[in-house]
C-alpha positions, -999 to 999 in steps of 0.1 A, spaced: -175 -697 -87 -160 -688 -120 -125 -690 -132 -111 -654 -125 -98 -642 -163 -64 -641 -167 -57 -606 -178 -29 -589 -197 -28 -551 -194 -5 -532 -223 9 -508 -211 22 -496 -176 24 -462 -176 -3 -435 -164 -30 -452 -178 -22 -490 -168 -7 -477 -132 -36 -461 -125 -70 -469 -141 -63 -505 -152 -41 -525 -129 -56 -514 -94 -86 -523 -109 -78 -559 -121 -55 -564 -89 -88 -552 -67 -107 -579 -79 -93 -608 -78 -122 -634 -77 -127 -618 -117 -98 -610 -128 -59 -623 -119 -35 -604 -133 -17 -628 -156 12 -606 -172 17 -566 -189 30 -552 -218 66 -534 -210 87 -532 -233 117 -516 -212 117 -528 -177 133 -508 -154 140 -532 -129 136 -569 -128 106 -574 -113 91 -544 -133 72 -513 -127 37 -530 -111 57 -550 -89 78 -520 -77 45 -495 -75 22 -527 -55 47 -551 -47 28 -580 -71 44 -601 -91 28 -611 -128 49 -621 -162 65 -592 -178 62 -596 -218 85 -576 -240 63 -576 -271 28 -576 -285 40 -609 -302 46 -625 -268 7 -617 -257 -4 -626 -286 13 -661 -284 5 -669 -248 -26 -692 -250 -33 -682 -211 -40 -647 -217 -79 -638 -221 -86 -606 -214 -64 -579 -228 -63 -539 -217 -50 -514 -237 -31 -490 -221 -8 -477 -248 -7 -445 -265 -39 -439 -287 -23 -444 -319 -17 -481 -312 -56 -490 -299 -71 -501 -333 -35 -520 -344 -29 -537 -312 -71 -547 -308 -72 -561 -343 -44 -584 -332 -59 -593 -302 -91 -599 -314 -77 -622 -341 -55 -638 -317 -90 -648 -298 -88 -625 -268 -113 -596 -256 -100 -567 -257 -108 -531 -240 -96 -506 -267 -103 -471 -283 -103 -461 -317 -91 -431 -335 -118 -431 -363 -155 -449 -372 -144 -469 -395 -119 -486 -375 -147 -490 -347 -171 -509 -366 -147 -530 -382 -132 -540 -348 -169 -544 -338 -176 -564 -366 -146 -587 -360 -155 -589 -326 -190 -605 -330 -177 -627 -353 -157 -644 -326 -182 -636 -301 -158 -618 -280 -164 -587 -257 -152 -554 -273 -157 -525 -244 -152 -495 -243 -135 -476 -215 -159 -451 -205 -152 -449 -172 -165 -416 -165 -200 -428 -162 -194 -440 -125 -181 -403 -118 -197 -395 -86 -208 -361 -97 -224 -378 -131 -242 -401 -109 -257 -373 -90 -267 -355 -117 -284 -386 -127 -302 -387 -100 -315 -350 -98 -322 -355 -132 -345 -382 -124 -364 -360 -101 -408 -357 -112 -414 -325 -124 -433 -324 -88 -404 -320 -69 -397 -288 -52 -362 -295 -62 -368 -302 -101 -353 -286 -124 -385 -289 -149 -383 -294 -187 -345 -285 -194 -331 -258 -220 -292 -256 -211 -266 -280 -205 -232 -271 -194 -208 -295 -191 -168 -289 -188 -134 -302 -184 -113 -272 -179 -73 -269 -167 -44 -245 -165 -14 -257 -178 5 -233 -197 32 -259 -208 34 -288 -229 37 -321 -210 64 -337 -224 47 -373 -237 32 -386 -265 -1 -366 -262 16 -335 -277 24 -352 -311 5 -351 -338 -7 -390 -344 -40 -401 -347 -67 -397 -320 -45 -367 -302 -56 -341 -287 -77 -326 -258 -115 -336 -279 -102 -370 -279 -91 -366 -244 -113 -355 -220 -145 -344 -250 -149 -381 -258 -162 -382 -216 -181 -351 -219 -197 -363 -254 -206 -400 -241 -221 -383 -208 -241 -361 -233 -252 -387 -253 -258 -413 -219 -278 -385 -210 -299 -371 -240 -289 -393 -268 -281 -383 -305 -281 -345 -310 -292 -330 -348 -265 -305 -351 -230 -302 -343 -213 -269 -343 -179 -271 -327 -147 -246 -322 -117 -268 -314 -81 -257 -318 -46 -251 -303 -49 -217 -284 -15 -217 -267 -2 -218 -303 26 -239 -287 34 -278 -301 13 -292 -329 -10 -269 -346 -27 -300 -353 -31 -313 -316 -60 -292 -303 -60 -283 -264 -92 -266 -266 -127 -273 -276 -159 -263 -275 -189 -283 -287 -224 -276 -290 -246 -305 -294 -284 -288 -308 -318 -307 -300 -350 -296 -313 -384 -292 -298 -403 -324 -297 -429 -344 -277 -401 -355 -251 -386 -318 -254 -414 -287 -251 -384 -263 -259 -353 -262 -279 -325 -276 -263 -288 -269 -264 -257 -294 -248 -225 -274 -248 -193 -295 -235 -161 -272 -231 -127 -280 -224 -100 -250 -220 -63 -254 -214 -63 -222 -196 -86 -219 -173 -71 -197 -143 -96 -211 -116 -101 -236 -80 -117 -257 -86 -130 -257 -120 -160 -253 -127 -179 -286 -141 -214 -286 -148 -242 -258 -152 -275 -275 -160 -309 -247 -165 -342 -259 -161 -376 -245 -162 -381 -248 -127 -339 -241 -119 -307 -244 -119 -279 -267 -112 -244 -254 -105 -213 -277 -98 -175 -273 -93 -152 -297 -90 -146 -330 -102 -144 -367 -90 -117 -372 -68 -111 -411 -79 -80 -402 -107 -60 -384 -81 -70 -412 -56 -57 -440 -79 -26 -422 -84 -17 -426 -46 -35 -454 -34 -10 -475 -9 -28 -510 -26 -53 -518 -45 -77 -528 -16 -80 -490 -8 -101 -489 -35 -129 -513 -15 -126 -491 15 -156 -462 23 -135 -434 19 -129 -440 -23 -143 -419 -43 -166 -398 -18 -167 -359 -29 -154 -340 -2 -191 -317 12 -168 -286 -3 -171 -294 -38 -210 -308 -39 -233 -293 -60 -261 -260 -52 -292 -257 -66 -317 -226 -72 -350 -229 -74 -381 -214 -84 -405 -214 -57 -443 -217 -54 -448 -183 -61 -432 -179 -94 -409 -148 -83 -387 -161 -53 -355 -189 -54 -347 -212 -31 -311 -222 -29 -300 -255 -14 -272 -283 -16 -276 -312 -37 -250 -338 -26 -228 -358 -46 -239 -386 -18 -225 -414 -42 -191 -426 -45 -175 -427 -77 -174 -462 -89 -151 -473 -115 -150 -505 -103 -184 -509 -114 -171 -509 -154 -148 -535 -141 -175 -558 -128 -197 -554 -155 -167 -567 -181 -158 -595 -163 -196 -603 -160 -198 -600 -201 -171 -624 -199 -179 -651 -180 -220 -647 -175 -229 -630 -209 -242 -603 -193 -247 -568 -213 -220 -544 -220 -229 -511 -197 -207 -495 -222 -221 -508 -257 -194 -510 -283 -217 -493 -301 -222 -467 -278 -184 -460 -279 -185 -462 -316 -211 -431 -316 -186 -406 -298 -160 -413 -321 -187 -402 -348 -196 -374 -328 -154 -364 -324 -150 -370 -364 -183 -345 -368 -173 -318 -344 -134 -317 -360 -156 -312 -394 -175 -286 -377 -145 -264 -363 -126 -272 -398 -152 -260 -423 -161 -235 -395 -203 -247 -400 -229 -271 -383 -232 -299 -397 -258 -324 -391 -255 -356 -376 -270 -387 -395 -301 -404 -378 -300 -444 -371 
């Protein structure tokens, strides 16, 4: 059995509490939990010790990571703006790194560096192991001879929507680099897009601040549509819009609309795993059967065209899998210690930033633009 890798998460606020540390602390034949990043401890055994009653080393500075030859493995979970400073470091300091990036450029050079030292440079896209994503997936999959196929598609529908009327008070309402709701919650609705259908040709997007409260510049809105022409794969045109509105007066919100052909896919609600994570006793919870299961309320309906041409069928078409974040988890650790491939290619994570810069050029310039072929 392999070493587990010691692990340093940065951070240990929403994101570190809650997607990161349980995660690390859940597996601990891959990962041990070596040390975080807080700067300001509260109390003296610090804030994971006082939310899971686990000890680790608390360093006070990015210099003190950097410097600890035990470390391996470092998360960022500090606000956006920091990703690409605090990667770099940790790259050159010899130790993988899990970061986002507020611009292409700053992707593929962090990419760049990262082959270089042949370390593993992920991306958290955790949102792939979304239980309603993975049954999508799998209806998707469907042959066209299924009764319950949706045939050659024409529409995708994919959303993010909240009501909050407010500001909420933290660093996401200030204008630094990589804010805002397309950075958010669009960069999981554009990598599910592009997991799904791949590159689009056009962009046209409409983001922007429509409380007209905080920032001008930090956008809580956005809608994107990502345009697909006809092809041998594709017998019609094909459109991928991915929405996200800060005031969206509705429970639950609605989350996918998929048209077909052959039907049509209608879902509301959205993984339960976030709001598990943020109330989970332990991190062994997350191992038990009842994480991330979509309560029967909340699965998916489809409609159907029938034999005849002229009548729909309606049915249910359950969100049977549990969400599985630990899944991303596994996979890194495996890249890690077994060379395995990256689920989440750095690359992949590099082409929704390029997909973020395009749409902000979109709504700016108020065209489509195109996006470049590879």
């Amino acid at each position: 059995m392999s070493k587990p890798i010691n692990t340093c998460v940065l951070g240990v606020g929403l994101a570190g509490l809650t997607f990161h540390v349980p995660f690390v602390l859940a597996l601990p034949h891959i990962f041990t939990l070596h040390s975080v990043l807080e700067r300001n401890p509260q109390t003296s055994d610090g804030k994971v010790y006082d939310r899971f009653g686990v000890s680790s080393k608390i360093h006070r500075t990015l210099e003190q990571v950097l410097a600890d030859p035990e470390i391996e493995l470092v998360i960022i979970g500090t606000p956006n703006q920091t990703h690409y400073d605090f990667a770099k470091a940790a790259l050159e300091a010899g130790k993988h790194d899990k970061p986002v990036t507020a611009t292409v450029e700053q992707a593929k050079e962090l990419g760049a560096l990262a082959r270089s030292k042949g370390l593993v440079l992920y991306g958290f896209q955790n949102r792939r192991w979304d239980s309603d994503f993975l049954a999508l997936k799998r209806l998707l999959a469907l042959p066209d001879t299924s009764p319950q196929s949706l045939g050659a598609l024409v529409e995708f529908e994919s959303h993010f929507d909240r009501h909050r009327k407010a500001l909420k008070g933290t660093w996401k309402d200030d204008p630094l680099p990589a804010a805002g709701q397309t950075y958010d919650l669009g960069s999981h609705l554009i990598d599910q897009a592009l997991t799904l259908f791949g590159r689009p040709e056009r962009i046209t997007a409409f983001i922007q601040n429509i409380r007209g409260i905080g920032s001008p510049e930090v956008d809580d809105c956005f809608t994107i549509h990502f345009h697909y022409s006809r092809g041998p794969a594709r017998p019609y045109p094909f459109t991928a819009i991915l929405r996200g509105h800060i005031l969206s007066a509705r429970s639950p919100q609605l989350r996918y609309i998929v048209r077909g052909t052959q039907g049509t896919y209608v879902k509301y609600g959205v993984d339960i795993q976030e709001e598990q994570l943020k109330v989970i006793p332990s991190p062994g919870a997350i191992l038990e059967d009842a994480y991330g299961k979509e309560p029967e309320s909340i699965w998916g309906t489809l409609e159907n065209m029938a034999s005849d041409g002229a009548t729909v069928k309606s049915s249910i078409w359950p969100s049977e899998d549990a969400g599985q974040y630990i899944e991303l988890f596994k996979n890194l650790g495996a890249a890690i210690r077994h060379q395995e491939d990256l689920a989440v290619k750095w690359e992949e994570a590099t082409a929704v930033i390029e997909m973020i810069e395009l749409a902000h050029k979109s709504a700016r310039e108020g065209v489509t633009v195109g996006v470049p072929a590879i």
